[in-house]
C-alpha positions in Angstrom: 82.2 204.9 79.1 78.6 203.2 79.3 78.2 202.9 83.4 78.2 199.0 84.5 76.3 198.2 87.9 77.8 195.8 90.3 76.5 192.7 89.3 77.6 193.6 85.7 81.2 194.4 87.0 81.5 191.2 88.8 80.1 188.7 86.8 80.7 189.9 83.1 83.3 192.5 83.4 85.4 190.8 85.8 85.9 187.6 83.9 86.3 189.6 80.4 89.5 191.8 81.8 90.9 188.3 82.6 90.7 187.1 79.2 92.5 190.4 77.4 94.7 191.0 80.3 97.5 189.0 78.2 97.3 190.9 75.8 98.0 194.5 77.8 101.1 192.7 78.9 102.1 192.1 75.1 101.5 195.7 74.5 103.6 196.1 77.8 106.3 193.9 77.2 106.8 194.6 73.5 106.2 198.5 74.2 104.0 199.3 72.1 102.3 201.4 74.5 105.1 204.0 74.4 103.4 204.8 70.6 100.7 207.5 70.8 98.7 205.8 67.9 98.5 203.2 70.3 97.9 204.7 73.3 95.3 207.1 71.7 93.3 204.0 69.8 93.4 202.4 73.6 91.6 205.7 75.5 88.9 205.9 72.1 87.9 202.3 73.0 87.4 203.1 76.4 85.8 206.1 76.2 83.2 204.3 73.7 82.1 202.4 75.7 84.1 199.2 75.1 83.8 198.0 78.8 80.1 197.5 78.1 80.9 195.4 75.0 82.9 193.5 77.1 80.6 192.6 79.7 78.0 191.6 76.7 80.3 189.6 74.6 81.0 187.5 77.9 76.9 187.5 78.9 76.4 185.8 75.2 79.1 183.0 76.2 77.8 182.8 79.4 74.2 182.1 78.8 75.4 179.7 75.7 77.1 177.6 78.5 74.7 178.0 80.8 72.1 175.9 78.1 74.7 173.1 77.7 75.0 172.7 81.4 71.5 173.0 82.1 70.8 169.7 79.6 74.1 168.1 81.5 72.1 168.8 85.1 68.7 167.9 83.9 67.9 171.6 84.3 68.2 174.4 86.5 68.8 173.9 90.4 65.4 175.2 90.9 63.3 173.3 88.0 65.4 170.5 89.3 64.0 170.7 93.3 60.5 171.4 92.8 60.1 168.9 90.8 57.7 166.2 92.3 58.7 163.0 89.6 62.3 163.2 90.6 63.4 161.9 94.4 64.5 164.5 96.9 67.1 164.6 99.4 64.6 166.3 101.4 61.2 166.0 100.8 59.8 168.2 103.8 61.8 171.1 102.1 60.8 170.8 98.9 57.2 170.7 99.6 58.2 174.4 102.1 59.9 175.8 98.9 56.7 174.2 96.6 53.8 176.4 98.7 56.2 179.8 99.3 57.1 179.5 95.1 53.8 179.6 94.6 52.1 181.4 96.9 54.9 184.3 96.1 54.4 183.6 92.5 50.2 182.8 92.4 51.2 180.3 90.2 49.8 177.3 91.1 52.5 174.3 90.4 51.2 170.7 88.6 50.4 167.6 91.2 53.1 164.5 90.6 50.1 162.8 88.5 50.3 166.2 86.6 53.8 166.2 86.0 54.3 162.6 84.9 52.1 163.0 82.6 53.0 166.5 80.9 56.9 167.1 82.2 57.5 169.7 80.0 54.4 172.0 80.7 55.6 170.9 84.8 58.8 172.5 84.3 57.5 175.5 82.2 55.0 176.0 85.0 58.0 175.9 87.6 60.4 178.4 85.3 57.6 180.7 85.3 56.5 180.5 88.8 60.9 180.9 89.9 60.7 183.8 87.8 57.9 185.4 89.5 59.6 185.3 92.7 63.3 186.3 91.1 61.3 189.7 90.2 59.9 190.2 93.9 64.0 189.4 94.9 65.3 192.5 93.1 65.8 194.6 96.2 69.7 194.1 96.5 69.7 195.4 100.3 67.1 193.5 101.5 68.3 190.4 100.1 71.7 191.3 100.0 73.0 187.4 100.6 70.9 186.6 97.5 72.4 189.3 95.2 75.9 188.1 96.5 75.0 184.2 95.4 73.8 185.5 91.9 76.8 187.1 91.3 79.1 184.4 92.5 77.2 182.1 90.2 77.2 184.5 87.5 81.4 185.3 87.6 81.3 180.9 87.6 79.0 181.0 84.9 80.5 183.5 82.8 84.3 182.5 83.7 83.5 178.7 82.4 81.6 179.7 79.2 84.9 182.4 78.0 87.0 179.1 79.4 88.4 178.5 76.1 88.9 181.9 74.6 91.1 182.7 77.6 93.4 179.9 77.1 94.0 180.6 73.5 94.6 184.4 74.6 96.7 183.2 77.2 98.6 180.5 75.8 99.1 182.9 72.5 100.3 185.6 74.6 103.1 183.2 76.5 104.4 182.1 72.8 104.6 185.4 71.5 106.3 186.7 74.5 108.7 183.9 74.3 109.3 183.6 70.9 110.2 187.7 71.1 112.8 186.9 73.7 114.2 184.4 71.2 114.6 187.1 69.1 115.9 189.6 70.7 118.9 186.9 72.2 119.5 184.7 68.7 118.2 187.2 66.1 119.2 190.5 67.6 121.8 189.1 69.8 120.6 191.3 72.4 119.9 190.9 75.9 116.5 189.0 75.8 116.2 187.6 79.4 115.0 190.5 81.1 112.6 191.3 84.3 110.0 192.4 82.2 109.7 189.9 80.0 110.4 187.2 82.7 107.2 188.8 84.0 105.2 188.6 81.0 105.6 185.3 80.1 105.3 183.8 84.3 101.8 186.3 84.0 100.7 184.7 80.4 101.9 181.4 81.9 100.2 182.1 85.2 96.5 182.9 83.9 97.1 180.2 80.6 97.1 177.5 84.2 94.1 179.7 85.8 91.8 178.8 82.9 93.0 175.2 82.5 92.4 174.6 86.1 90.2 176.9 88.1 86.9 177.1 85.5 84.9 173.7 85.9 81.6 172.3 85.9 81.7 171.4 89.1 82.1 175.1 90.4 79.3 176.5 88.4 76.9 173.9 89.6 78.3 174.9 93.3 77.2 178.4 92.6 74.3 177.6 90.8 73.1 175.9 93.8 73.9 178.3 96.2 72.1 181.1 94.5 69.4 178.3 93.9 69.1 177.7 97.8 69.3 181.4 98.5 66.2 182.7 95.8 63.9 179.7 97.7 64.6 180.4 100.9 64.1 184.4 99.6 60.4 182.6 98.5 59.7 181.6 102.1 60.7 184.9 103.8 58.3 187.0 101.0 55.9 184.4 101.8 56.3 184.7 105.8 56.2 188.5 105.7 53.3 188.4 103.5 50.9 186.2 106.0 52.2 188.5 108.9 51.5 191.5 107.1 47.7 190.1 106.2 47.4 189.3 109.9 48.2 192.8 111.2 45.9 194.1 108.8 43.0 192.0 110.1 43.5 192.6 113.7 
């Protein structure tokens, strides 16, 4: 199996398992994985690395929703703070984040005259100066609250944009499971109602609710700010520890 760090387990792993995770309880409730062909086509896929598959499958839908809901918020959190043209809750923090992005970054960002005129080259000039500082972030200990915030965000992200293949999984998973009790009681005339396939379909039924209800815009753009807040205020600490660090070395 292809080794997955912990931002990779979190945010694309994580959500993946939930959206195939009805369909080990077919296997289980059917028993089909008493069959070896079964059991041994199960460990291959494992041991192939499908966990890493996994995790990339639900990257792609990830990103893919991230675009849409970029265009919904007018862009990223970050784009979306530093920009000058657009009114700020807070303007004396924006112009703190403005000078540590791009001190951090040496990028120097466009004047409001600037930006009215060219927005898109403003924004570009933002994205590139953000990324700058996301590269000098990458120290998980150091910024260990920031690593926590991207990988909330990226589990919202992720969980949003596989939103719709886990309910058909789901909602697939409780009709099968129900339609093979039916079965088993009116075709078989056997003993359909049992614990175990009580469970299966209350599971399927369970997680089919969990990704009608708990996936949302609104979440992600919680997270996205969160991790948003933390990388700036990441952009002030490089920048503080850089002026103090010049300082020493003058005296």
């Amino acid at each position: 199996m292809l080794p997955l760090d912990g931002y990779e387990w979190r945010a694309r792993l994580v959500p993946g398992l939930l959206v195939i995770f009805p369909v080990a309880i077919l296997l289980s409730v059917l028993n089909l994985l008493k069959l070896p062909t079964v059991s041994y086509v199960m460990s291959a896929v494992v041991l192939v690395g499908a966990p890493a598959v996994v995790a990339d499958i639900v990257r792609q839908h990830g990103r893919k929703a991230e675009k849409t809901l970029w265009g919904n918020w007018g862009g990223p959190p970050t784009t979306v703070w530093l920009r000058l043209r657009e009114p700020s809750e807070n303007d004396v923090q924006r112009d703190l984040w403005r000078k540590a992005v791009a001190e951090v970054s040496d990028v120097a960002l466009l004047s409001l005259r600037a930006e009215r005129a060219n927005p898109s080259r403003a924004d570009q000039t933002i994205a590139a100066a953000v990324g700058q500082v996301r590269d000098r972030t990458r120290d998980t200990e150091k910024f260990r609250l920031l690593f926590n915030e991207n990988g909330s965000y990226g589990f919202a992200r992720n969980l949003y944009g596989m939103r719709w293949v886990g309910r058909s999984i789901s909602f697939a998973g409780t009709l099968t499971i129900g339609a093979y009790m039916a079965w088993l009681s009116y075709g078989l005339h056997q003993d359909g109602v049992t614990a175990n396939n009580l469970f299966g379909v209350a599971a399927c039924s369970a997680l089919f609710i969990y990704w009608c209800a708990w996936p949302t815009q609104g979440r992600v753009r919680e997270a996205a700010e969160k991790y948003a807040h933390q990388l700036l205020q990441s952009a002030v600490v490089l920048k503080t520890e850089a002026r103090a660090a010049s300082a020493e070395s003058t005296e």
